[in-house]
Backbone bond lengths (Angstrom), bond angles and torsions (degrees), N, CA, C in turn:
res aa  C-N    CA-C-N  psi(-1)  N-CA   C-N-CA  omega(-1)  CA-C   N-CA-C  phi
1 X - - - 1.446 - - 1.528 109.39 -
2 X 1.521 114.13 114.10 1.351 90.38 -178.57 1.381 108.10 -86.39
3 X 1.580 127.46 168.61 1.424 150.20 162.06 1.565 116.58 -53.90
4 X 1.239 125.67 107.04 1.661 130.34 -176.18 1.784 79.16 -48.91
5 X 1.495 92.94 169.12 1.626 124.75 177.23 1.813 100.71 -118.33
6 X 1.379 95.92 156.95 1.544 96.72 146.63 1.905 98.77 -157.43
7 X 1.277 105.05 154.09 1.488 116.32 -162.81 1.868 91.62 -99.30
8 X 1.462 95.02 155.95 1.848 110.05 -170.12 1.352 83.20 -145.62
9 X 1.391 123.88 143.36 1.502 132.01 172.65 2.169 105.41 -5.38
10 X 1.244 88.68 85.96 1.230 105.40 -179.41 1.238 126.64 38.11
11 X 1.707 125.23 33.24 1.394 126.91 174.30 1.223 100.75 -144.89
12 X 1.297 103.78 124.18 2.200 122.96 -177.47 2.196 101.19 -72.94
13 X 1.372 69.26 128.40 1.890 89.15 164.81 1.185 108.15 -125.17
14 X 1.288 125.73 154.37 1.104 146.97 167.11 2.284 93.58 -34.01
15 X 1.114 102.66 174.13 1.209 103.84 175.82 1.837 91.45 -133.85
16 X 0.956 118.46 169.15 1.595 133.24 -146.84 1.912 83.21 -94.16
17 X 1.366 87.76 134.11 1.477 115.56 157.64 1.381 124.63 -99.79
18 X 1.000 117.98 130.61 1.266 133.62 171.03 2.090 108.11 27.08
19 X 1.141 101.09 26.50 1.473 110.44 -169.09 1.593 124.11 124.75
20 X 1.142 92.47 -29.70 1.554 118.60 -144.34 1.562 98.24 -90.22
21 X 1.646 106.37 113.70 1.613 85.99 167.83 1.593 100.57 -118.84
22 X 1.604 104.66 -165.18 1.876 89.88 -144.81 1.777 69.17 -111.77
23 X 0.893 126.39 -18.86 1.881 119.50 174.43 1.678 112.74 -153.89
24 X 0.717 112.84 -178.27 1.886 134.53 -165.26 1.950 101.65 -59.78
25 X 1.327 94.91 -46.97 1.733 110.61 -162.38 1.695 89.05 -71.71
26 X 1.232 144.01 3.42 1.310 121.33 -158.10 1.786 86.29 -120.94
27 X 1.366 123.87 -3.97 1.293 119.00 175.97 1.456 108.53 -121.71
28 X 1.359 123.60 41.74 1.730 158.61 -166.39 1.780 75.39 -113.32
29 X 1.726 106.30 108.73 1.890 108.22 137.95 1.637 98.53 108.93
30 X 1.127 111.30 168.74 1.194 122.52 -166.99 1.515 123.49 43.60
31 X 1.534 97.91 29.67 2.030 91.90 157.67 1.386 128.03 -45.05
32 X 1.612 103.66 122.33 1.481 132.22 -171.57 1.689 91.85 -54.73
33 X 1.453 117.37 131.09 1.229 132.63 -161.55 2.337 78.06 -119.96
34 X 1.631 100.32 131.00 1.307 104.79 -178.58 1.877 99.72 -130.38
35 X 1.735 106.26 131.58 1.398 101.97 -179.76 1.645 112.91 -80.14
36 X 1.463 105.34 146.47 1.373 112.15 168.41 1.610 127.05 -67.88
37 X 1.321 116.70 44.34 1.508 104.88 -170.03 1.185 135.96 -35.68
38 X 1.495 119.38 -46.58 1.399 129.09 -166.84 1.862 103.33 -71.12
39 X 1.203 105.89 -30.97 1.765 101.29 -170.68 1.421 103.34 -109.98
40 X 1.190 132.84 30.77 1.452 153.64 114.53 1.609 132.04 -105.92
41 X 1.323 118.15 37.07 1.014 125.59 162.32 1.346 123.06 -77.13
42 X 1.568 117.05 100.67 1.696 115.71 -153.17 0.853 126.63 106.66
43 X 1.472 124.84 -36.10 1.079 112.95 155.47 1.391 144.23 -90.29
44 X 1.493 129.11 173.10 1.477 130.19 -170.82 1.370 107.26 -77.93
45 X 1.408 105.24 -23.86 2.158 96.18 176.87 1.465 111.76 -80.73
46 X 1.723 97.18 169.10 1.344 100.12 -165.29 1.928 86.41 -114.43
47 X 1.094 128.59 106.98 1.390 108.79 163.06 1.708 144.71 -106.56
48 X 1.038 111.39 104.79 1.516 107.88 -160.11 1.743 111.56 -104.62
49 X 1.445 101.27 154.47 1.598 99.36 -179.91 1.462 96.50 -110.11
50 X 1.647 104.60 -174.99 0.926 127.00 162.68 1.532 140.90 -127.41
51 X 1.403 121.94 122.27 1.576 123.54 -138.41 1.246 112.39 -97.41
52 X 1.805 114.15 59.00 1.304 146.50 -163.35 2.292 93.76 -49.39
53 X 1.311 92.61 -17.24 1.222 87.50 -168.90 1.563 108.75 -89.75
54 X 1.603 115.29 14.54 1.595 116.54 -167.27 1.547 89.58 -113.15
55 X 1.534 119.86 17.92 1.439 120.07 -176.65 1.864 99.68 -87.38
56 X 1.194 106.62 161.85 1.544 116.63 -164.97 2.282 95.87 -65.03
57 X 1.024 123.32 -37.76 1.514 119.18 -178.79 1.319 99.59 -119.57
58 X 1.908 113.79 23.14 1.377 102.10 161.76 1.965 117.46 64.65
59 X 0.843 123.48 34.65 1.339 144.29 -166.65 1.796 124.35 -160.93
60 X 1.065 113.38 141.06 1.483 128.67 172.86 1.335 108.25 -63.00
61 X 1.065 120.23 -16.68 1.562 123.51 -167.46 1.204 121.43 -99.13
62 X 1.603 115.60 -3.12 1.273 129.28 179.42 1.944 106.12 -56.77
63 X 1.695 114.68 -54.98 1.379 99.59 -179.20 1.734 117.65 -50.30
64 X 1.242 101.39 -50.25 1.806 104.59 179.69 1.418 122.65 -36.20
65 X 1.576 96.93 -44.29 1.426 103.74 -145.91 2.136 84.94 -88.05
66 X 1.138 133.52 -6.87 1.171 140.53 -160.96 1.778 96.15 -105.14
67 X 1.239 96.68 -56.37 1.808 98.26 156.60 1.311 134.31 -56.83
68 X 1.381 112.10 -28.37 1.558 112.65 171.12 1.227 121.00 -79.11
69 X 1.641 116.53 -33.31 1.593 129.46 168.72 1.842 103.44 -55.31
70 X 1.656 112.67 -63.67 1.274 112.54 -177.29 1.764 111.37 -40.00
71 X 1.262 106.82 -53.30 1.708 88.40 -160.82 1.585 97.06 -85.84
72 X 1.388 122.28 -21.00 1.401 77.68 172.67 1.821 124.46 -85.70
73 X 1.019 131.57 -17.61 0.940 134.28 124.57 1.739 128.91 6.27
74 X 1.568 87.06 -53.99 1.503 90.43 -176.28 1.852 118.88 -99.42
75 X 1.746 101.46 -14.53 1.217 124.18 -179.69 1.911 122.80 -95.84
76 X 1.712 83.71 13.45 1.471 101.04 -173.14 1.543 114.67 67.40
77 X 1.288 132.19 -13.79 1.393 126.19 -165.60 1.851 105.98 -68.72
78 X 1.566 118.67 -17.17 0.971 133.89 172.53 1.486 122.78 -109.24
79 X 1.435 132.26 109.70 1.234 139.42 -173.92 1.463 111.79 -90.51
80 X 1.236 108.05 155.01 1.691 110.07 -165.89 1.870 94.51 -81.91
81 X 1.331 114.24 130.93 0.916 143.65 161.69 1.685 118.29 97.16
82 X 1.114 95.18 2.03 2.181 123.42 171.39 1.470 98.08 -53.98
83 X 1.577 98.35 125.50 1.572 109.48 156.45 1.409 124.08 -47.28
84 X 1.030 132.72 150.90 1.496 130.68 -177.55 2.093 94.67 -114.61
């Protein structure tokens, strides 16, 4: 059986099992967007946030900082098993 995919700035991960991801980078994206009901009550807009805090270190910076590891990584400036 193979494992569905899902693509992240142009590199495939596994896509989530049953909850379960196999490391940190696979729960990178798709922050749960929550509507403001009470302070649009009446009105015609719809306003929703985003619950930057349901990110894996709780931060916006999680994609960057997952992108900056990848290329260097991929640009050699990062060696496999190098402190960050």
């Amino acid at each position: 059986m193979e494992i569905p995919k899902v693509t992240f700035r142009n590199r495939e991960f596994p896509a989530l099992t049953r909850g379960i991801a196999s490391d940190i980078t696979e729960t990178i994206g798709n922050t749960p967007l929550v509507r403001l009901n009470r302070l649009t009550n009446g009105l015609q807009a719809e306003v929703v946030v985003k619950l930057e805090s349901s990110n894996p270190l709780h931060s916006v910076k999680d994609r960057i900082g997952v992108a900056m590891v990848t290329d260097a990584e991929a640009s050699g400036k990062l060696k496999p098993g190098a402190t960050i």
